[in-house]
C-alpha positions as CSV (number, residue, x, y, z in Angstrom):
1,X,77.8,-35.9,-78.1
2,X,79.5,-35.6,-74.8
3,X,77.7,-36.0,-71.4
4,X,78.6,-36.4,-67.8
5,X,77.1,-38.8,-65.9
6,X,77.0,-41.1,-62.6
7,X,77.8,-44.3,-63.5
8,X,77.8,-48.0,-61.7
9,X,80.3,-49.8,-62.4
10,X,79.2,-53.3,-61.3
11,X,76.6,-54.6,-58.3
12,X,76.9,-53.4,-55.3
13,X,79.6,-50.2,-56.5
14,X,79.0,-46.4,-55.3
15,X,77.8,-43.9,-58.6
16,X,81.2,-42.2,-60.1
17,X,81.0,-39.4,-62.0
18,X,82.2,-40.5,-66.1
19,X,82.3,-38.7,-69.3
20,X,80.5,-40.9,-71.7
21,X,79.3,-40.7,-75.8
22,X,75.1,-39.7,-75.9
23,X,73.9,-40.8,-79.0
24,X,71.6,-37.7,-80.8
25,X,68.0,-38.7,-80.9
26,X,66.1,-40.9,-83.1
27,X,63.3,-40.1,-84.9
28,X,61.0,-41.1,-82.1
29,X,63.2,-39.8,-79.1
30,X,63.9,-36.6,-77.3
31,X,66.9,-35.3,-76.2
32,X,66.6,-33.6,-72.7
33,X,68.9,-31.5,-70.9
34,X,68.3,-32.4,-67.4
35,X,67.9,-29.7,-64.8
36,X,67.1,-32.0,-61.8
37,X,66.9,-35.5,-60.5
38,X,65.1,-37.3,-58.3
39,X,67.3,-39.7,-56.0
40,X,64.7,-42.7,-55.4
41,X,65.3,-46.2,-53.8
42,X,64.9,-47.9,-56.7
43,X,67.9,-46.2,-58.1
44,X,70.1,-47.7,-55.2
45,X,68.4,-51.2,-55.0
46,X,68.8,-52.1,-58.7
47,X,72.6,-50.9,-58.0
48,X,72.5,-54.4,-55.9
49,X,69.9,-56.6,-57.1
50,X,70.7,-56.4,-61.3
51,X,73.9,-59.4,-62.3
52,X,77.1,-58.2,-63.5
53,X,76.6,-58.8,-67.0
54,X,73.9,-55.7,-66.5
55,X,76.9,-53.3,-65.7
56,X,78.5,-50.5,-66.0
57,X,74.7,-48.7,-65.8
58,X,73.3,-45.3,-65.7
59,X,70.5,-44.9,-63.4
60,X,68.3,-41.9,-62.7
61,X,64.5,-42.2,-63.3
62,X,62.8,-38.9,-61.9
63,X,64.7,-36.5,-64.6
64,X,63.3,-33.1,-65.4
65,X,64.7,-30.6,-67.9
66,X,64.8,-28.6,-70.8
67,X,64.2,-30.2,-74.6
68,X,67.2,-29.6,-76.4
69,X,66.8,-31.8,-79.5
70,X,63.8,-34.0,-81.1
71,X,63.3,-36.3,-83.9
72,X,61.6,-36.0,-87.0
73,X,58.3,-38.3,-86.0
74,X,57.6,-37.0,-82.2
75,X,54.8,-35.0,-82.1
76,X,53.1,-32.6,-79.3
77,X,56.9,-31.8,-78.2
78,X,59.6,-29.3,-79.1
79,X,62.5,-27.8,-78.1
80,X,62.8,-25.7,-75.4
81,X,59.3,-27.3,-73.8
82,X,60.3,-28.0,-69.9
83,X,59.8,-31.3,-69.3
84,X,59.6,-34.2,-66.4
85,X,60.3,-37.9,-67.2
86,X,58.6,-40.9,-65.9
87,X,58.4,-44.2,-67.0
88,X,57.7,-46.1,-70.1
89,X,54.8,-47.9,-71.8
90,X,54.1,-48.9,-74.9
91,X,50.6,-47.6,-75.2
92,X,49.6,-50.0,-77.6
93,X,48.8,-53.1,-75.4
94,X,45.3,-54.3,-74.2
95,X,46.7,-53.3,-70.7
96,X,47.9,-49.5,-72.0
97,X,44.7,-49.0,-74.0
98,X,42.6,-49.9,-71.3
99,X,44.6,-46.8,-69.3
100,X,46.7,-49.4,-67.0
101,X,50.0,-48.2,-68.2
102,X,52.2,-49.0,-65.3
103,X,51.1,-52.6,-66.1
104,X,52.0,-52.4,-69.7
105,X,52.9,-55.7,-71.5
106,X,56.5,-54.4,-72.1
107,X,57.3,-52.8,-69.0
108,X,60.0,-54.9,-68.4
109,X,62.0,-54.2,-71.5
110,X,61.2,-50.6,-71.4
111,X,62.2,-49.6,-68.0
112,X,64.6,-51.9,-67.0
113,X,67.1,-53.6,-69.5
114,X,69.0,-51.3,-70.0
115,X,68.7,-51.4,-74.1
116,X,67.0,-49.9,-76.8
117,X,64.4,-52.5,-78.4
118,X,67.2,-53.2,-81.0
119,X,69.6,-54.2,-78.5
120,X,71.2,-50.9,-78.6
121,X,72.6,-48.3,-75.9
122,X,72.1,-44.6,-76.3
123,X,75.5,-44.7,-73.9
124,X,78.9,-45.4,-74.7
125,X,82.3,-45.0,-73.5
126,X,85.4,-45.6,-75.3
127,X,83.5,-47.3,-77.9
128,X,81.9,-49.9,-75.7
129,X,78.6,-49.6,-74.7
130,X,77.3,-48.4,-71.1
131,X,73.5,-49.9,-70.4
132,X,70.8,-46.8,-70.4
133,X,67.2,-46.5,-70.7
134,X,66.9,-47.2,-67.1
135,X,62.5,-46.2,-67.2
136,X,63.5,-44.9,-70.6
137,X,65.4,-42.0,-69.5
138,X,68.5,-42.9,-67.5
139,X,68.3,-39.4,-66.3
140,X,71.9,-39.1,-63.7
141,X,73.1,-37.5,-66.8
142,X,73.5,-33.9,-67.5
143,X,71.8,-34.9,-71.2
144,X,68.9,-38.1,-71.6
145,X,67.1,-39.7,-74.1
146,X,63.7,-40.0,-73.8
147,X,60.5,-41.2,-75.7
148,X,57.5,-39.0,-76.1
149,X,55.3,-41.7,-74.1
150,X,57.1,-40.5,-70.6
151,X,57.4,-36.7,-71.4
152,X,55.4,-34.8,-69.8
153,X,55.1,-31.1,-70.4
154,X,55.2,-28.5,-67.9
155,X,54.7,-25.1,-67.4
156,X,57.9,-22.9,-67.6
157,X,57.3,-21.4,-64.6
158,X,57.7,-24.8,-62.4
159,X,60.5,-25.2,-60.7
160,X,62.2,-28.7,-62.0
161,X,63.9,-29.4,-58.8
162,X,60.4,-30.0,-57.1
163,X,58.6,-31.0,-59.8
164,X,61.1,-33.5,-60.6
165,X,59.8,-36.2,-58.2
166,X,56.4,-35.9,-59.5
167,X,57.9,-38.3,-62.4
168,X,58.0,-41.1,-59.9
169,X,58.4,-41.5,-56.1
170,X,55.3,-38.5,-55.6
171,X,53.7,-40.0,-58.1
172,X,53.4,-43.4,-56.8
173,X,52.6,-42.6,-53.1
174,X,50.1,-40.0,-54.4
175,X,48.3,-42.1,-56.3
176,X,48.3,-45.0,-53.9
177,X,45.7,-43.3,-52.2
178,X,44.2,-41.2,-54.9
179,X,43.6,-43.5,-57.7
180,X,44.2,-46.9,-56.0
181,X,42.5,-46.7,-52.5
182,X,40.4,-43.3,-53.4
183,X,39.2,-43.3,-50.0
184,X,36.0,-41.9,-48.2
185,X,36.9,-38.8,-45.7
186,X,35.1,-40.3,-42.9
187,X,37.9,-43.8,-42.9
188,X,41.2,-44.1,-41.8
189,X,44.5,-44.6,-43.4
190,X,47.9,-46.2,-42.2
191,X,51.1,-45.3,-44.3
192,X,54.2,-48.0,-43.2
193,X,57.4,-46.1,-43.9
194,X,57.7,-42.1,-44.0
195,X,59.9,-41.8,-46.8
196,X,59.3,-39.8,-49.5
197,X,56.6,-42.4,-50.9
198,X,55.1,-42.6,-47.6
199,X,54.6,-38.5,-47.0
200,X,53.4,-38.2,-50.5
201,X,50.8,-41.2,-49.4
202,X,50.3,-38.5,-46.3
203,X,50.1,-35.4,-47.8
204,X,46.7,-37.3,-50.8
205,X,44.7,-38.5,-47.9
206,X,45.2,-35.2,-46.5
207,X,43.7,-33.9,-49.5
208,X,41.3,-36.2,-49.5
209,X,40.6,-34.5,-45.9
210,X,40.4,-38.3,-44.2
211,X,39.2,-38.4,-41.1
212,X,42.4,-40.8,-39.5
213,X,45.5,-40.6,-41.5
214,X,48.6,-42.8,-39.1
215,X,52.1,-42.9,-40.4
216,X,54.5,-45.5,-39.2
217,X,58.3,-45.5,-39.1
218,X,61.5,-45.9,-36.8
219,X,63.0,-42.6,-37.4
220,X,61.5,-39.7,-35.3
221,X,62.6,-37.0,-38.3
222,X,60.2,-38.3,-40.5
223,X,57.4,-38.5,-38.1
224,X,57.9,-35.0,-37.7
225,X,57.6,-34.7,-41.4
226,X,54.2,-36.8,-41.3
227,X,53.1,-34.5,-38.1
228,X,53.4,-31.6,-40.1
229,X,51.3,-33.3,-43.4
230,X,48.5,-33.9,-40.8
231,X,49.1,-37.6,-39.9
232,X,49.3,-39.0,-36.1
233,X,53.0,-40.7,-36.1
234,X,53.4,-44.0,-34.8
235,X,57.0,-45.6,-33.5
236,X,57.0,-49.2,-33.6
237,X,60.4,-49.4,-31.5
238,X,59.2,-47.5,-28.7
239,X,56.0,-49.6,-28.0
240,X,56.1,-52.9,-26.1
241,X,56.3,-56.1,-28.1
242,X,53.4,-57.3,-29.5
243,X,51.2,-54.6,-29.3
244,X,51.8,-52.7,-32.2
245,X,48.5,-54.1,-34.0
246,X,46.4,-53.3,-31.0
247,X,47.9,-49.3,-30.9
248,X,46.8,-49.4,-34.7
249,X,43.4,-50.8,-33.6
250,X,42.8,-48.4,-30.7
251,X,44.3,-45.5,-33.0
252,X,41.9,-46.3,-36.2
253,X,39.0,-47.3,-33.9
254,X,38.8,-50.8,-34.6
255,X,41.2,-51.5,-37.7
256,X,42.3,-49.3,-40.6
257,X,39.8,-49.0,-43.4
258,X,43.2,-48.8,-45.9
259,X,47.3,-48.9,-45.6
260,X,50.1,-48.5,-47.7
261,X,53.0,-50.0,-47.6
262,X,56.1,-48.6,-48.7
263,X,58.6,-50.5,-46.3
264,X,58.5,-54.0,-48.6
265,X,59.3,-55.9,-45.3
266,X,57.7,-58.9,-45.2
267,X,56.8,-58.6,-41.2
268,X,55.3,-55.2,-41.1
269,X,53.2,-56.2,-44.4
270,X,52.1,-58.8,-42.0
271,X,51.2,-56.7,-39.3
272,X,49.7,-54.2,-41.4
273,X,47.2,-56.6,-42.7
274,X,46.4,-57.6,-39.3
275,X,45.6,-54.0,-38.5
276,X,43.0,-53.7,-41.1
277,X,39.6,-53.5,-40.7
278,X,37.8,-56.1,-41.7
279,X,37.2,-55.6,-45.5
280,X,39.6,-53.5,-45.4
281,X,42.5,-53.1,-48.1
282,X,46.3,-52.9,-47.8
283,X,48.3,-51.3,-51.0
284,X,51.6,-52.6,-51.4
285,X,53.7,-50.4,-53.4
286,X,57.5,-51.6,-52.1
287,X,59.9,-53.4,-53.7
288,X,61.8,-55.8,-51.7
289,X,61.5,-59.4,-50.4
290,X,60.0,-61.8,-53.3
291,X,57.7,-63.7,-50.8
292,X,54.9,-62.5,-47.9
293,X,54.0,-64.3,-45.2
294,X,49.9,-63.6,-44.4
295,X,47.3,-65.0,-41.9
296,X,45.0,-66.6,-44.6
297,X,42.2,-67.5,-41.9
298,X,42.0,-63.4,-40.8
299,X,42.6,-62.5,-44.5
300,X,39.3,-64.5,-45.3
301,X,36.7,-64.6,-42.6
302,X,37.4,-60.6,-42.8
303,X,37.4,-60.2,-46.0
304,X,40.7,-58.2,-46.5
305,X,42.4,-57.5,-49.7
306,X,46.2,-57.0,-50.3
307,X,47.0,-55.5,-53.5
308,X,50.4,-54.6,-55.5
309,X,50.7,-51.1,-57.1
310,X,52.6,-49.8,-59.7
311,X,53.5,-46.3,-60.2
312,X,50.1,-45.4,-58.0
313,X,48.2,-46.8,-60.7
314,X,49.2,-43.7,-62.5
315,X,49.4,-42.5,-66.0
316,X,51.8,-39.8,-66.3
317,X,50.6,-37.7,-68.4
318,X,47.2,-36.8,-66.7
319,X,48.6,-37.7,-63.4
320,X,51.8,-35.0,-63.2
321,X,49.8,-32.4,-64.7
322,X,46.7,-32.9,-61.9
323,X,49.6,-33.3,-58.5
324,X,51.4,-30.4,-59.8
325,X,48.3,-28.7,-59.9
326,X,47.3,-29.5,-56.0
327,X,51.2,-29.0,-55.7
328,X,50.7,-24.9,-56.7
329,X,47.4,-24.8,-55.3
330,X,48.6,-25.8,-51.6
331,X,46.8,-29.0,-51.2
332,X,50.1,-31.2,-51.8
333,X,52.5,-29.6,-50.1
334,X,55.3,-31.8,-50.7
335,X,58.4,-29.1,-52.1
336,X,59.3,-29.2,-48.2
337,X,60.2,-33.0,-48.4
338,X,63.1,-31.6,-50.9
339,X,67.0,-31.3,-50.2
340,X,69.0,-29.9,-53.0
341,X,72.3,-31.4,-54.1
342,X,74.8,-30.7,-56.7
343,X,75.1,-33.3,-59.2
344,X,78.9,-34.7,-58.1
345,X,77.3,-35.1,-54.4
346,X,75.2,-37.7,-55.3
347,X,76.7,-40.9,-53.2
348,X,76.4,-38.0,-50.5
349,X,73.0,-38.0,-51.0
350,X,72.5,-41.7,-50.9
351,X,74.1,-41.8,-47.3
352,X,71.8,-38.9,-45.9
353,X,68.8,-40.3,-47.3
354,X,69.7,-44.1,-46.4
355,X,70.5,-42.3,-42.7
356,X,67.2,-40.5,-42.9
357,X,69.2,-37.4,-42.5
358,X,66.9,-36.6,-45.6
359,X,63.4,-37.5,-47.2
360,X,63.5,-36.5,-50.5
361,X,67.0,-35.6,-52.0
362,X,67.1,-34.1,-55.8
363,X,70.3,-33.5,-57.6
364,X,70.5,-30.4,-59.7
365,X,72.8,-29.3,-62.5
């Protein structure tokens, strides 16, 4: 089968648009006509941090769509279900059968190699192959292949261009706080970075009706975002030097009972663990510089904690289901975070959001 689809053609390159071969499914995949796509910052990272030999790529890991095709073995979906992606676990390992699927034992291969398990692509193009599966969907396509272990099936009322981030970036700063922090309404919470993991990290502990919820950034626009979640905003580059910790202090009463970080710069994880209370616990959920710097005498005699995340130590398919439920029930209002695109604008939509013109963009079909 034919698809169109944004592909990178080496580290580093801008998406271009590229008529490539889909392969039909397997008898353990699912073919998905996708209606919308998340735009994350994973998808443009990995355009610069995976080697040559890894391109030319399709990227995309927030799809949602319409089931146009399924193999014999898949069970529990069928065509014409509507359906967001997420990412992939095996759900066979200690670490997926004790529910910790974003930790899964073959996470790596899964999301991120670009290959089938057999070493082959479900892309090609003029009979060479194009590397895929990117968290087992590679979803900047207008068709993907996807396994029944990061389906999720929606109601067809939902509207896919919203509900498409739920597969990841919502999902992740949602959970932070929900299933990873699950904090008490009378604490106080510090999100670093208003992005569109940050406000989703905003818009839980709202939920959660905490008491102090703080959001950090350097761009004005998305403090007005977090203003409007119900979170005091905070600009680092308008307060004097050095007294950014003391402002979180005075703001939190003390020190922050939890943060999440979002930024994955090494200095403001720094700070932000200096701004705890002690005892208190810092989520990291950014990807970004491999090493931290930390105060270990503050991080001991206060007994903080600084812990990674994955995926808002979600599982998909309870997690989607329960945020799109606070989603239509008004206690996650995060469709307003979302600018539409068409599908060819997408290295458009990398420059607004990389500006901060945008929080959330989603590329529709």
């Amino acid at each position: 089968m034919k698809t169109r689809a944004a592909v990178v053609e080496g580290p580093g390159q801008p998406f271009r648009l590229s008529e490539l071969q889909i392969d039909e499914p397997r008898s353990d995949e699912i073919l998905v006509r996708v209606k919308a796509v998340g735009l994350c910052h994973t998808d443009i990272t990995m355009t610069m941090m995976l080697p040559e030999e890894m391109f030319p790529r399709v990227f995309g890991h927030e799809g949602a769509g319409v089931v146009e095709a399924v193999g014999a073995d898949v069970q529990g979906v069928k065509v014409g279900d509507h359906v967001v992606m997420s990412f992939r676990s095996c759900r066979e390992c200690d670490r997926c059968q004790a529910g910790a699927v974003g930790y899964c034992r073959q996470a790596m291969a899964l999301n991120y190699l670009g290959y089938r398990s057999d070493g082959s692509t479900t892309f090609h193009r003029d009979g060479a192959a194009v590397a895929g599966s990117f968290f087992g969907q590679s979803s900047f396509s207008e068709l993907a292949i996807a396994s029944p272990d990061n389906v999720v099936v929606v109601d067809p009322d939902v509207d896919l261009s919203t509900a498409a981030p739920f597969g990841c970036g919502f999902q992740t700063g949602a959970g932070a706080v929900l299933n990873t922090i699950d904090p008490d309404p009378a604490s106080s919470l510090v999100v670093y970075g208003a992005g569109a993991v940050g406000l989703s990290a905003v818009a839980a502990a709202r939920a959660r009706r905490v008491q102090t919820i703080i959001a950090v950034d350097t761009k004005d626009s998305r403090l007005e975002a977090a203003a409007g979640l119900g979170a005091v905003g905070v600009n680092p580059s308008e307060l004097p030097d050095g007294s950014f910790v003391e402002r979180i202090r005075e703001l939190t009463g003390g020190g922050a009972a939890a943060g999440v970080d979002t930024t994955a710069v090494p200095q403001v994880i720094k700070q932000a663990v200096r701004a705890l209370a002690p005892r208190g616990t810092l989520v990291v959920v950014g990807l970004g510089a491999p090493e931290i710097e930390l105060d270990a005498v503050d991080l001991m005699q206060n007994g903080k904690i600084v812990r990674g995340c994955i995926e808002g130590d979600s599982d998909p398919k309870t997690m989607i289901p329960e945020l799109l439920g606070m989603y239509r029930a008004g206690d996650l209002p995060l469709g307003s975070l979302v600018t539409t695109y068409r599908f060819d604008q997408i290295n458009e939509a990398v420059e607004d959001v990389e500006a901060g013109k945008v929080v959330k963009p989603v590329l529709v079909f």
